[in-house]
PQR file of N, CA, C, O and H, with PARSE charges and radii, in Angstrom:
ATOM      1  N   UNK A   1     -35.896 -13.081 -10.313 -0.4000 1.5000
ATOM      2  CA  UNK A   1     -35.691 -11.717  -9.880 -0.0000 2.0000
ATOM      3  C   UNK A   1     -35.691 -11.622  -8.356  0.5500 1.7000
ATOM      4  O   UNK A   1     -35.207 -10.554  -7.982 -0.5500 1.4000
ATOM      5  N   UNK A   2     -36.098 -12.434  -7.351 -0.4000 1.5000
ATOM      6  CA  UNK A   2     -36.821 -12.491  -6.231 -0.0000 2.0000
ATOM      7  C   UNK A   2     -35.390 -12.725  -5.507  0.5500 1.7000
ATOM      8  O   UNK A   2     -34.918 -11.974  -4.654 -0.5500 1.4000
ATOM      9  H   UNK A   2     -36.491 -13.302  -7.655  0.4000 1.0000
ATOM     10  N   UNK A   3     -34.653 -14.172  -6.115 -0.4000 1.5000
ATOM     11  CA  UNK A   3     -33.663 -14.351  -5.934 -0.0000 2.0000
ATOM     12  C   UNK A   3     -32.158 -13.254  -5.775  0.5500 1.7000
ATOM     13  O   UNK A   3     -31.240 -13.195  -4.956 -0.5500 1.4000
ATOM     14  H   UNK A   3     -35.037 -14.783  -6.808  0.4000 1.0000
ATOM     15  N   UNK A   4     -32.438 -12.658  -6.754 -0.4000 1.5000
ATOM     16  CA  UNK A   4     -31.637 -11.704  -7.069 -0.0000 2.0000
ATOM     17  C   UNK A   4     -31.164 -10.235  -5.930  0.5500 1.7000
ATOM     18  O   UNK A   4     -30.100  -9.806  -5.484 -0.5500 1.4000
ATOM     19  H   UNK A   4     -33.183 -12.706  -7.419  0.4000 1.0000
ATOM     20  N   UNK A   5     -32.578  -9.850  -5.819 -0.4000 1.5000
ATOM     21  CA  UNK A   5     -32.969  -8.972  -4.712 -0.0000 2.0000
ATOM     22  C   UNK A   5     -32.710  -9.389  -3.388  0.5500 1.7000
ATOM     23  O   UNK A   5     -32.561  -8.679  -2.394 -0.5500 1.4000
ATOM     24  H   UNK A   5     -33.443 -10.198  -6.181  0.4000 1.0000
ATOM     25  N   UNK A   6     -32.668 -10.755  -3.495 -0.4000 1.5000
ATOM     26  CA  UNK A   6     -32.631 -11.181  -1.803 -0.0000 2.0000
ATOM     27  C   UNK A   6     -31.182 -11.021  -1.817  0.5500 1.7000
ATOM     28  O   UNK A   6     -30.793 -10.200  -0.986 -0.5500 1.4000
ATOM     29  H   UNK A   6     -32.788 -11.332  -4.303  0.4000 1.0000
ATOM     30  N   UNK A   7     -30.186 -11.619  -2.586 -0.4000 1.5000
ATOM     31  CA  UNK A   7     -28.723 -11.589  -2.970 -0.0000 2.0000
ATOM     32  C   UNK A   7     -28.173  -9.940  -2.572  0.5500 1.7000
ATOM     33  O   UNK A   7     -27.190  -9.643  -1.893 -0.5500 1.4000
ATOM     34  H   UNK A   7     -30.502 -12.286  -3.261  0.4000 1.0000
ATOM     35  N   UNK A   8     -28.874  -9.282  -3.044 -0.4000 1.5000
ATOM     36  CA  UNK A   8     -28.465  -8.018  -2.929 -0.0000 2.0000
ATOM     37  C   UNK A   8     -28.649  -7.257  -1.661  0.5500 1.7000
ATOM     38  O   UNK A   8     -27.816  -6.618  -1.017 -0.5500 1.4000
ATOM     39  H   UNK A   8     -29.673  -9.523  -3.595  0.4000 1.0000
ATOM     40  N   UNK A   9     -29.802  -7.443  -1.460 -0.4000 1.5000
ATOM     41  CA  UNK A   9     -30.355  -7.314   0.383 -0.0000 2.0000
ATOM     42  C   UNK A   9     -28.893  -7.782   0.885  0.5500 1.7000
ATOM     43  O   UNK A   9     -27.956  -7.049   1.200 -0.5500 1.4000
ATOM     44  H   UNK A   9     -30.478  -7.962  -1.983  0.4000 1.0000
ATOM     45  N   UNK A  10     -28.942  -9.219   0.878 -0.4000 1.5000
ATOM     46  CA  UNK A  10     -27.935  -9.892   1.862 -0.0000 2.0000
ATOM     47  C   UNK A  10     -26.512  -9.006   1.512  0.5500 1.7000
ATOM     48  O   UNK A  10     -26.113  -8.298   2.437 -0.5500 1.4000
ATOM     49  H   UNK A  10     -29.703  -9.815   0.622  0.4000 1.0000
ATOM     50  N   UNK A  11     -25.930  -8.998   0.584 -0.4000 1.5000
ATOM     51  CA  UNK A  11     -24.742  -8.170   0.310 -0.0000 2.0000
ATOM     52  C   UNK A  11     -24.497  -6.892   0.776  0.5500 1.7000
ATOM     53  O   UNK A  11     -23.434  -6.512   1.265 -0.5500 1.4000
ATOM     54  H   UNK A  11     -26.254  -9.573  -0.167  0.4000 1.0000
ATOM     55  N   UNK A  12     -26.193  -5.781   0.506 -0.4000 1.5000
ATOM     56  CA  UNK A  12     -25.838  -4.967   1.584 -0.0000 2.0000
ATOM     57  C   UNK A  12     -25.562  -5.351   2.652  0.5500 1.7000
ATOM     58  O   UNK A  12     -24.625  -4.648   3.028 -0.5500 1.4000
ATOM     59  H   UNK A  12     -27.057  -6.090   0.109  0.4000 1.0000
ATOM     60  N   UNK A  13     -25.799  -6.028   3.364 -0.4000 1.5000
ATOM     61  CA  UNK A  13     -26.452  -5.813   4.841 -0.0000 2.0000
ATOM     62  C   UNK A  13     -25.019  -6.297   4.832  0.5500 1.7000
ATOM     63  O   UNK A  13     -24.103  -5.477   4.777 -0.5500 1.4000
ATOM     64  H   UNK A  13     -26.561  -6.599   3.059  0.4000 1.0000
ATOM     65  N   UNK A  14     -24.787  -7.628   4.886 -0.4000 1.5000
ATOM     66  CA  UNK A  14     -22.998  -7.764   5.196 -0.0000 2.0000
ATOM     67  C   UNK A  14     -21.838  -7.066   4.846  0.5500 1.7000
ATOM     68  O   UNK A  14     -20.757  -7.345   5.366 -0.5500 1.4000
ATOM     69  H   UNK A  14     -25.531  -8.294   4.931  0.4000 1.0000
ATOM     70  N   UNK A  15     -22.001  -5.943   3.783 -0.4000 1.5000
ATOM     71  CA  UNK A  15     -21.271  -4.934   3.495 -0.0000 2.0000
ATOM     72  C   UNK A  15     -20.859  -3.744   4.917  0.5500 1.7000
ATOM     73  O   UNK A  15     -19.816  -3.297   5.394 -0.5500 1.4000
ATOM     74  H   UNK A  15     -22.879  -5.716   3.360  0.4000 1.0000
ATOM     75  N   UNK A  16     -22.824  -3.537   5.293 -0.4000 1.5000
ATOM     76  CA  UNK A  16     -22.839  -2.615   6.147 -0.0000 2.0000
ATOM     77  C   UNK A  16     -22.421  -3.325   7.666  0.5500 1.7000
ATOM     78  O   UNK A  16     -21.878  -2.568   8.471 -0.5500 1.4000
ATOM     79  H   UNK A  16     -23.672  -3.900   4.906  0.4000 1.0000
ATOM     80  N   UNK A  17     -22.550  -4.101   7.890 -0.4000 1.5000
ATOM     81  CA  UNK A  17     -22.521  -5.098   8.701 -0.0000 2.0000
ATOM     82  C   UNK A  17     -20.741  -5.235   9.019  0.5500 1.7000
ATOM     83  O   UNK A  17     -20.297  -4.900  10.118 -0.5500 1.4000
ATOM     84  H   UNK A  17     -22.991  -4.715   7.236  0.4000 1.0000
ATOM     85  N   UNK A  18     -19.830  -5.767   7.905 -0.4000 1.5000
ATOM     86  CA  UNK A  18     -18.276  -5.271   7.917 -0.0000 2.0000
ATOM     87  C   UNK A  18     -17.985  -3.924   8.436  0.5500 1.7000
ATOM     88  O   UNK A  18     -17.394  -3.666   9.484 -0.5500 1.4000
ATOM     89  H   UNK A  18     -20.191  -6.038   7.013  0.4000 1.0000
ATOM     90  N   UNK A  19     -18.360  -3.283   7.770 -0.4000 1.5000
ATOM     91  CA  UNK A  19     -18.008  -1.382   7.477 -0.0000 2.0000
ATOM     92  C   UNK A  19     -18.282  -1.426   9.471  0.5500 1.7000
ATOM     93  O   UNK A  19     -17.249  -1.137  10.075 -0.5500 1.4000
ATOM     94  H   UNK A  19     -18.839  -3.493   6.918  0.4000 1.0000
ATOM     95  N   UNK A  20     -19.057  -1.626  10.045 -0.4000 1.5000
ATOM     96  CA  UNK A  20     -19.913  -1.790  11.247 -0.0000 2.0000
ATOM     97  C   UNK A  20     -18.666  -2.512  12.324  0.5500 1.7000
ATOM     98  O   UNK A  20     -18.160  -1.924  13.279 -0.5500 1.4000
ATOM     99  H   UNK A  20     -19.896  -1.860   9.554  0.4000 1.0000
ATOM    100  N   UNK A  21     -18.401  -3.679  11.955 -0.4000 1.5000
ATOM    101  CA  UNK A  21     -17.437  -3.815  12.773 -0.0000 2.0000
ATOM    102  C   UNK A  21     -15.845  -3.193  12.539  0.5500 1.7000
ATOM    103  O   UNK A  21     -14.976  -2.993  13.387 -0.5500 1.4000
ATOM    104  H   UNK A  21     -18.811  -4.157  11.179  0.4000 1.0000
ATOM    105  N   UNK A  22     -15.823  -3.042  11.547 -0.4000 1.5000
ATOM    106  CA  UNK A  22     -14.092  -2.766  11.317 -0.0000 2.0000
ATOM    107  C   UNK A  22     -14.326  -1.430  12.084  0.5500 1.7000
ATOM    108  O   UNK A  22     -13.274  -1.301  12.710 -0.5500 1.4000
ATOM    109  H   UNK A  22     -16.529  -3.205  10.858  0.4000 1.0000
ATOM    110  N   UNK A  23     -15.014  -0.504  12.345 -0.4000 1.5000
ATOM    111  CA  UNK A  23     -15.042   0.852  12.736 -0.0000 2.0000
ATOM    112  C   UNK A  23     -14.991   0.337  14.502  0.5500 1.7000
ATOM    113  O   UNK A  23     -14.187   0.856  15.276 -0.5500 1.4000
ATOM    114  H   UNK A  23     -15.868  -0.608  11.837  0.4000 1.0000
ATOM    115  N   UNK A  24     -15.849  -0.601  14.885 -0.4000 1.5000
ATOM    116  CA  UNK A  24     -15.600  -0.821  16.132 -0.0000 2.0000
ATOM    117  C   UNK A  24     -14.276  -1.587  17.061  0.5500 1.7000
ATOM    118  O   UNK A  24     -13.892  -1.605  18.230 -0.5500 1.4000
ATOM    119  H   UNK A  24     -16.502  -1.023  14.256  0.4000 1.0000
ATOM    120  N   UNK A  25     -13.750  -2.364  15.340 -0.4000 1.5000
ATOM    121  CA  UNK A  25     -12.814  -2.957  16.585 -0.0000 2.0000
ATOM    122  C   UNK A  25     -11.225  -2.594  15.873  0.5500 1.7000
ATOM    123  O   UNK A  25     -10.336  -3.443  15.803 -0.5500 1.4000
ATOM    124  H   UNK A  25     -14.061  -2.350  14.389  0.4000 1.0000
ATOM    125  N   UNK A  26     -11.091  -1.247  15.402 -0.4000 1.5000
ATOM    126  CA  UNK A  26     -10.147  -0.375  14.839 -0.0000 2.0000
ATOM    127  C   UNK A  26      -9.594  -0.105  16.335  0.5500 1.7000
ATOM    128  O   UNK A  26     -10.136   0.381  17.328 -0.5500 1.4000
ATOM    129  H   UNK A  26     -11.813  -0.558  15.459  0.4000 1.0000
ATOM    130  N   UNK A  27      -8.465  -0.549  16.127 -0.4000 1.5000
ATOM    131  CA  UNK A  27      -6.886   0.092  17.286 -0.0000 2.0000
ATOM    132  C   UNK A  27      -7.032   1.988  17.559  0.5500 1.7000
ATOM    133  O   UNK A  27      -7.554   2.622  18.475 -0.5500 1.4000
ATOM    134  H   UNK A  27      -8.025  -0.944  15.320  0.4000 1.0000
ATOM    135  N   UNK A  28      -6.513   2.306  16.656 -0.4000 1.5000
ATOM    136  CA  UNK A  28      -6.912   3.707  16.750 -0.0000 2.0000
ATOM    137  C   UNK A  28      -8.050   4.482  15.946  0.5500 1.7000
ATOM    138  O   UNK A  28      -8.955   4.017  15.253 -0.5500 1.4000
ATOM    139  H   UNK A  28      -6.088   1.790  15.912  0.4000 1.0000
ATOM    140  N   UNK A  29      -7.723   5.831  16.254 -0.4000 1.5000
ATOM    141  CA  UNK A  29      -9.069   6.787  15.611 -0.0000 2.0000
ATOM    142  C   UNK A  29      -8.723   6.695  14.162  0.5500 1.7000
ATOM    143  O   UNK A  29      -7.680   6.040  14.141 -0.5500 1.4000
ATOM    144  H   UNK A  29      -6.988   6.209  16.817  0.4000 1.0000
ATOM    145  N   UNK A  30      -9.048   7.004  12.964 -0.4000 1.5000
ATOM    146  CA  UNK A  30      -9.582   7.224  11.605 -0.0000 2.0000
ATOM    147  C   UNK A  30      -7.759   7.973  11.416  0.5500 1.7000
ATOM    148  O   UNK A  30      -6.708   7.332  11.372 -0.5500 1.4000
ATOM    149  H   UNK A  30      -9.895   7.536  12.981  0.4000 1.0000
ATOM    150  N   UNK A  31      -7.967   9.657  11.330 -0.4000 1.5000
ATOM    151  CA  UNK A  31      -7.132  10.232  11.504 -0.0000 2.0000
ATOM    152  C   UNK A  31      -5.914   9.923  11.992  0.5500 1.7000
ATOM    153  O   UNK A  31      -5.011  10.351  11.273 -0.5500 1.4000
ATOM    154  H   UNK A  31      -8.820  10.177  11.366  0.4000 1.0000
ATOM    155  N   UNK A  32      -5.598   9.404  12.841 -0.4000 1.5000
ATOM    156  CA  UNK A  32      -4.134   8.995  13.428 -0.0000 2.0000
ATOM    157  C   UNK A  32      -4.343   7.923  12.551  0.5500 1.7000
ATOM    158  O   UNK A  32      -3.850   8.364  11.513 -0.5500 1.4000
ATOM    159  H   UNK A  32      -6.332   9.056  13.425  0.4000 1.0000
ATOM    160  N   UNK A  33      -4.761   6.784  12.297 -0.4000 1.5000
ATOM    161  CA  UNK A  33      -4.319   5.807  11.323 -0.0000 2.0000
ATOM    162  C   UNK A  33      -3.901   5.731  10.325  0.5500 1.7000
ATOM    163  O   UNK A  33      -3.196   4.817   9.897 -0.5500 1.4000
ATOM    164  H   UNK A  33      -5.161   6.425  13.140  0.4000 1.0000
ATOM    165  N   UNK A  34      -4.428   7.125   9.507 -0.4000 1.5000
ATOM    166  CA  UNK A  34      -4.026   7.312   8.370 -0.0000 2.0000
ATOM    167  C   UNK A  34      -2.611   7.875   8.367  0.5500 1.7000
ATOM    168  O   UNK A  34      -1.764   7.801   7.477 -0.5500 1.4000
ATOM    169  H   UNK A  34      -5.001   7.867   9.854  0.4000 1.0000
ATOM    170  N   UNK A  35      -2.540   8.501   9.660 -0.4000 1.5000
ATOM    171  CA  UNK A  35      -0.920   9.625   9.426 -0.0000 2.0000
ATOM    172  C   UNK A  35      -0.327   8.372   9.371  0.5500 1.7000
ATOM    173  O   UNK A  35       0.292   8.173   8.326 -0.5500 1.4000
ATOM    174  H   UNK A  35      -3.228   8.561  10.383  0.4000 1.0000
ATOM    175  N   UNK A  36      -0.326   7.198  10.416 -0.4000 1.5000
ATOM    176  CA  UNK A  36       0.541   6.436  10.409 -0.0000 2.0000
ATOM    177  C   UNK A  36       0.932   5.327   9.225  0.5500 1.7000
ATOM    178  O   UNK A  36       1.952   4.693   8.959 -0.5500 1.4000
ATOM    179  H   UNK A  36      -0.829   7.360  11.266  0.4000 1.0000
ATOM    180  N   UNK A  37      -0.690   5.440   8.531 -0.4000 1.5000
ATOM    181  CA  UNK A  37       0.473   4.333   7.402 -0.0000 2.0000
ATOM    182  C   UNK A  37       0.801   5.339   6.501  0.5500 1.7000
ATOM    183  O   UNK A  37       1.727   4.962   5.782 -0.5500 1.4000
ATOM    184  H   UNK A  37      -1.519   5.956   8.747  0.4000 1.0000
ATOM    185  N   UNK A  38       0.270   6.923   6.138 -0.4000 1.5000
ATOM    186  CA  UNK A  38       0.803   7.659   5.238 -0.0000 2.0000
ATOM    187  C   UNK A  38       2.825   7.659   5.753  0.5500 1.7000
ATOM    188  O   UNK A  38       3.663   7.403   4.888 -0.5500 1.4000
ATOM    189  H   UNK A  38      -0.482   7.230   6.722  0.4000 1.0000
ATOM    190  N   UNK A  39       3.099   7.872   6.723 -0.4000 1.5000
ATOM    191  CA  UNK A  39       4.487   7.718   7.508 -0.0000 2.0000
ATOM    192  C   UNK A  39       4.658   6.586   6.964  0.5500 1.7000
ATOM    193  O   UNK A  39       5.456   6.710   6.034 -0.5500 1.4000
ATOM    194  H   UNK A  39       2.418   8.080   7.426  0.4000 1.0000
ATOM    195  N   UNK A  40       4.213   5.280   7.115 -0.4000 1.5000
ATOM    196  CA  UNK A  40       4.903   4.151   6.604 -0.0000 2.0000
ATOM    197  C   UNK A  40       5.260   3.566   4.895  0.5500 1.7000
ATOM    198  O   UNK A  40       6.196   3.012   4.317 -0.5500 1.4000
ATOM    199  H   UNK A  40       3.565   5.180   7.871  0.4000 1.0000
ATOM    200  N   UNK A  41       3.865   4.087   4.551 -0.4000 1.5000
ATOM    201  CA  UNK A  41       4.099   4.267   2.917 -0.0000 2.0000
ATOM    202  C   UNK A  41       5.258   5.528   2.429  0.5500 1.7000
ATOM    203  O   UNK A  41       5.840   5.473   1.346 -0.5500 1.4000
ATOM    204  H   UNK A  41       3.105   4.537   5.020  0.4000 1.0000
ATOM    205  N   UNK A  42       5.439   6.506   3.308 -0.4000 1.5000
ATOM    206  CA  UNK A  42       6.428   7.585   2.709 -0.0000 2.0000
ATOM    207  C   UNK A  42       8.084   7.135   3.234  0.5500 1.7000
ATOM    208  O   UNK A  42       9.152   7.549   2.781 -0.5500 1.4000
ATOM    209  H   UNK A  42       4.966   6.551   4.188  0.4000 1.0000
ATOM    210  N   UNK A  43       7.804   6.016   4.488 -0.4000 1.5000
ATOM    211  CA  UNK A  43       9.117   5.486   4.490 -0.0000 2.0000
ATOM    212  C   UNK A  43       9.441   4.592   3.495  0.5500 1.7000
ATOM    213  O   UNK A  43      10.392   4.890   2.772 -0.5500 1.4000
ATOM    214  H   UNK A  43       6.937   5.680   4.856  0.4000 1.0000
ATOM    215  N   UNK A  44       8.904   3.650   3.320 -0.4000 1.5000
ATOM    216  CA  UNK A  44       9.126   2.503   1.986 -0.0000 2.0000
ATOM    217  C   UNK A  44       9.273   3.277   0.558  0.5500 1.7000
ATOM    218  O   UNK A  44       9.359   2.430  -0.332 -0.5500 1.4000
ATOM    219  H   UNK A  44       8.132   3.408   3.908  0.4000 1.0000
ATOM    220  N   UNK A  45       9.312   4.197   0.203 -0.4000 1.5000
ATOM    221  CA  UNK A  45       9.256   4.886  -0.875 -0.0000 2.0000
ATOM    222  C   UNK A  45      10.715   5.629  -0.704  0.5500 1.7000
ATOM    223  O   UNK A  45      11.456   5.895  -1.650 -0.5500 1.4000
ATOM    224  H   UNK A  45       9.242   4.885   0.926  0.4000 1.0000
ATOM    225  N   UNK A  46      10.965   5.890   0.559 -0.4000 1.5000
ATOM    226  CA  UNK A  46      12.297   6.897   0.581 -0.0000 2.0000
ATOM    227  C   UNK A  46      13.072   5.780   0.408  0.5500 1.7000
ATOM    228  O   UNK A  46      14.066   5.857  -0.316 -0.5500 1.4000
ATOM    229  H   UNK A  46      10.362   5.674   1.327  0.4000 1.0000
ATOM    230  N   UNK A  47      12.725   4.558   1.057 -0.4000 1.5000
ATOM    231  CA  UNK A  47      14.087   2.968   0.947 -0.0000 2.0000
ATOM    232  C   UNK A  47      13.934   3.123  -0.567  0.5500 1.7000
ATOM    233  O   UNK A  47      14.974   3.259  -1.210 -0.5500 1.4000
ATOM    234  H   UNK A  47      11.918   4.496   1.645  0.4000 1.0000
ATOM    235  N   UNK A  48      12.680   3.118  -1.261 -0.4000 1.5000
ATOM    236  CA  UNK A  48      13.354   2.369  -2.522 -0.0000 2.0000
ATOM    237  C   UNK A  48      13.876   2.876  -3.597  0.5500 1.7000
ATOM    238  O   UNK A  48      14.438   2.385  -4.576 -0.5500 1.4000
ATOM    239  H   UNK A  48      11.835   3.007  -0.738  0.4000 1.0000
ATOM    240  N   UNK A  49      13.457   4.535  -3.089 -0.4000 1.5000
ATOM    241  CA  UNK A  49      14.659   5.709  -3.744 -0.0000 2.0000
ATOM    242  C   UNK A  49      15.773   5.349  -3.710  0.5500 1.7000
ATOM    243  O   UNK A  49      16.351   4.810  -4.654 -0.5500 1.4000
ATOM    244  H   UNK A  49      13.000   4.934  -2.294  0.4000 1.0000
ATOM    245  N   UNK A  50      16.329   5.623  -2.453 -0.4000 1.5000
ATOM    246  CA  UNK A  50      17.433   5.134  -1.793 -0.0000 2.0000
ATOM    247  C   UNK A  50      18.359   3.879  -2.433  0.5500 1.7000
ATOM    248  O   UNK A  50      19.506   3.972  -2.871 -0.5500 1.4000
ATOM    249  H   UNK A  50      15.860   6.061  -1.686  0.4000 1.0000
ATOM    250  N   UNK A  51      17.428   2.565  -2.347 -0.4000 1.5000
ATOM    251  CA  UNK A  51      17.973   1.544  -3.234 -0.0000 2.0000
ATOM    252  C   UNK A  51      17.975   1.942  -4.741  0.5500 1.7000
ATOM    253  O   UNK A  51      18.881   1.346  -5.322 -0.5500 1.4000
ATOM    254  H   UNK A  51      16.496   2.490  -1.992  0.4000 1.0000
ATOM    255  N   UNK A  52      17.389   2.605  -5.408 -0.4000 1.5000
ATOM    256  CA  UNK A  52      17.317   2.627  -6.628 -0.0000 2.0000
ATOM    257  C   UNK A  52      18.346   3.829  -7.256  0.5500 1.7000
ATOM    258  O   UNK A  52      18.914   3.945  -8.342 -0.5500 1.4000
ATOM    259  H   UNK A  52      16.653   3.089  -4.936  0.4000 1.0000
ATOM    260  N   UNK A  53      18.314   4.429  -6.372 -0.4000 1.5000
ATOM    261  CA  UNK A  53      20.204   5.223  -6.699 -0.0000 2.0000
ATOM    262  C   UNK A  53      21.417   4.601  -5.864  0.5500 1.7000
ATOM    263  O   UNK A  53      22.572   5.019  -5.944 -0.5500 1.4000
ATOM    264  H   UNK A  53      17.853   4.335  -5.490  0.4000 1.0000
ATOM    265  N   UNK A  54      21.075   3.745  -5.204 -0.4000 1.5000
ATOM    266  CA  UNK A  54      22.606   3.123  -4.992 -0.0000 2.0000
ATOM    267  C   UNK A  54      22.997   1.932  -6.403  0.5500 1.7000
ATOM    268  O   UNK A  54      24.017   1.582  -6.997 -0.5500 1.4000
ATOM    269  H   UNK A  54      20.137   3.406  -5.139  0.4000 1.0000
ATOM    270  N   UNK A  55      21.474   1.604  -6.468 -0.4000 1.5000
ATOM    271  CA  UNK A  55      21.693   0.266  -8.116 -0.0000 2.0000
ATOM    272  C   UNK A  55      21.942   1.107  -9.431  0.5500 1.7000
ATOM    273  O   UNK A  55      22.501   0.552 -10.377 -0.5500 1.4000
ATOM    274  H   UNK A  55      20.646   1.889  -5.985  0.4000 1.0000
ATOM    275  N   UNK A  56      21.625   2.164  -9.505 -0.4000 1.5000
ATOM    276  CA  UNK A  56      21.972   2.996 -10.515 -0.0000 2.0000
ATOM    277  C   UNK A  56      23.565   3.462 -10.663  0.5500 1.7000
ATOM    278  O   UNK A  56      24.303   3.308 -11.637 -0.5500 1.4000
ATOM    279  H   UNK A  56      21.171   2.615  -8.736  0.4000 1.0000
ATOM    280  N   UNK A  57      23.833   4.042  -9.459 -0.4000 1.5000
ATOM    281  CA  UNK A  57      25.424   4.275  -9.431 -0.0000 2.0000
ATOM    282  C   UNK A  57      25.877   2.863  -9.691  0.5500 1.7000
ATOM    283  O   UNK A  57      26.529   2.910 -10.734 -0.5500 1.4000
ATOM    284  H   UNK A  57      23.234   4.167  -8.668  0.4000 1.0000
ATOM    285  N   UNK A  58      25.837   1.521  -9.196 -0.4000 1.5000
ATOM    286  CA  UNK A  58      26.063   0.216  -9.490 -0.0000 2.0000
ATOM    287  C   UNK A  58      26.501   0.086 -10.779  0.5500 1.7000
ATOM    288  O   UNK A  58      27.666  -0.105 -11.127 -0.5500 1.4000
ATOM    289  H   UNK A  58      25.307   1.483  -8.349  0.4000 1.0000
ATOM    290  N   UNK A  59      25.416   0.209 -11.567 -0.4000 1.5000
ATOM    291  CA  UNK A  59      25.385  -0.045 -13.161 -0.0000 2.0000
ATOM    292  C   UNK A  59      26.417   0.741 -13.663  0.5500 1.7000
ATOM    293  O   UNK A  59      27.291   0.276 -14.395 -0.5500 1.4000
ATOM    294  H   UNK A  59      24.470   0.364 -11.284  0.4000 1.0000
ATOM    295  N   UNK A  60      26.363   2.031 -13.274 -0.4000 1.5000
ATOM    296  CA  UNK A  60      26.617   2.857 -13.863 -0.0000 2.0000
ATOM    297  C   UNK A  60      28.520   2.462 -13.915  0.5500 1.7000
ATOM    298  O   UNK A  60      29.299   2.763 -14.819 -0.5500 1.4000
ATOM    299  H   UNK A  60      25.653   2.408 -12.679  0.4000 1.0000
ATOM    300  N   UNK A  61      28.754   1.894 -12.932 -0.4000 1.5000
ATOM    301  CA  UNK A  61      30.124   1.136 -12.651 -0.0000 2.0000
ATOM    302  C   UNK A  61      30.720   0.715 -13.508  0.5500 1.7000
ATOM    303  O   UNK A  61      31.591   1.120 -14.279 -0.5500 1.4000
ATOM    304  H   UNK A  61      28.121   1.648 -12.198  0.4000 1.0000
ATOM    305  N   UNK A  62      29.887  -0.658 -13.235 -0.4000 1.5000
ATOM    306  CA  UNK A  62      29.551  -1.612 -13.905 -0.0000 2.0000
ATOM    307  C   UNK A  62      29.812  -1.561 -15.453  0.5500 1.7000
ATOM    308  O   UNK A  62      30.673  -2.227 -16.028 -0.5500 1.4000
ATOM    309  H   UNK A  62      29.180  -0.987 -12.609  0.4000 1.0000
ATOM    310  N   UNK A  63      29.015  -0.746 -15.999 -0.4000 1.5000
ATOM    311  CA  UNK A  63      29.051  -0.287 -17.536 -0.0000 2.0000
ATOM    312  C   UNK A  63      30.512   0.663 -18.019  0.5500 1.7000
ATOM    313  O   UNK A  63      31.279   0.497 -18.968 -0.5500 1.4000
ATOM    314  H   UNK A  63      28.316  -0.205 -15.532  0.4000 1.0000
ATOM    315  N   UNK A  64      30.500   1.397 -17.239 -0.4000 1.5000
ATOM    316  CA  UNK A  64      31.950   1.676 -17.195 -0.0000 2.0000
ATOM    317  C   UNK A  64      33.192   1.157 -17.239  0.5500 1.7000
ATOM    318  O   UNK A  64      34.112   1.546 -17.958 -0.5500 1.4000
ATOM    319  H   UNK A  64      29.877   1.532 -16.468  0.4000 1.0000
ATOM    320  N   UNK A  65      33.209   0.065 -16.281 -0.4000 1.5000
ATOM    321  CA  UNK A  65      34.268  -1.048 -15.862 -0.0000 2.0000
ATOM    322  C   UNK A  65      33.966  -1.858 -17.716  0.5500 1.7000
ATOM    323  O   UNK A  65      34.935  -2.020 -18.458 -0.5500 1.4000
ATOM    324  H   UNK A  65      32.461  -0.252 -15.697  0.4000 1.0000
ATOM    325  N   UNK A  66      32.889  -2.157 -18.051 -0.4000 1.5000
ATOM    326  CA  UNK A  66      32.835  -2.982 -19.106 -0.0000 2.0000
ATOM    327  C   UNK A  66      33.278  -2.223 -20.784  0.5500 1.7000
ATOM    328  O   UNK A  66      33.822  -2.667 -21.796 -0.5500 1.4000
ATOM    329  H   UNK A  66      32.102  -2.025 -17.448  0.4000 1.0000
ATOM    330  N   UNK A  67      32.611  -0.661 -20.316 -0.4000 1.5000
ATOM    331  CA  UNK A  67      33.339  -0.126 -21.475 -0.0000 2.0000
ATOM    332  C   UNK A  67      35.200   0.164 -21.881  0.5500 1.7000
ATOM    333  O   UNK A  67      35.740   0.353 -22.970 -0.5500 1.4000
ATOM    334  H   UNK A  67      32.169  -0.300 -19.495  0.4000 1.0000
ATOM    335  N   UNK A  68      35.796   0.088 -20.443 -0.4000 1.5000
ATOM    336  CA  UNK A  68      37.059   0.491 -20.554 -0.0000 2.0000
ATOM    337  C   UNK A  68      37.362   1.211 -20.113  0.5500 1.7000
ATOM    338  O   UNK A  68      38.577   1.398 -20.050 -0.5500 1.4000
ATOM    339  H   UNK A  68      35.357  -0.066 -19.558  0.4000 1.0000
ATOM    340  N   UNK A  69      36.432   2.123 -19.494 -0.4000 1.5000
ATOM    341  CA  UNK A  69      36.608   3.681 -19.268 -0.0000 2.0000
ATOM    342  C   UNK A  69      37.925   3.988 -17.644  0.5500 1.7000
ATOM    343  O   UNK A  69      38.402   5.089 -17.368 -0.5500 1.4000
ATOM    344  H   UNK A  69      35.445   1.971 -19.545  0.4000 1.0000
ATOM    345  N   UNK A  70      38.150   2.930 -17.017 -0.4000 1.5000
ATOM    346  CA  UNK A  70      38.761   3.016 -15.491 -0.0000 2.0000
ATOM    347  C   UNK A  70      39.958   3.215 -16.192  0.5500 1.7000
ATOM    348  O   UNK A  70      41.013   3.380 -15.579 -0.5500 1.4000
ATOM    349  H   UNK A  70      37.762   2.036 -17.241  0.4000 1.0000
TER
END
């Protein structure tokens, strides 16, 4: 049990200890970091819209061209 507790001690402490530095050696503030990867996650999402209706019209060709329909 002694063991156990010490394990856990230590895990906090290097938990808090991380949490401790990542806050100190963070580029920007909290707030602006987040706008910026929320901006970067909402760009990668508009690309793969984007790609995913240009591959759709594709198919949609595609399936056409194969049914006969041109």
């Amino acid at each position: 049990m002694n063991k156990f507790l010490n394990f856990m001690g230590g895990l906090f402490l290097g938990a808090m200890a991380g949490a401790l530095a990542g806050l100190l050696i963070a580029p920007k503030p909290g707030d602006q970091l987040r706008k910026e990867l929320q901006q970067e996650i909402d760009d990668i999402l508009d690309d793969a819209r984007e790609a995913s209706k240009a591959k759709r019209v594709e198919m949609e060709q595609d399936l056409s061209r194969l049914r006969g329909d041109e």
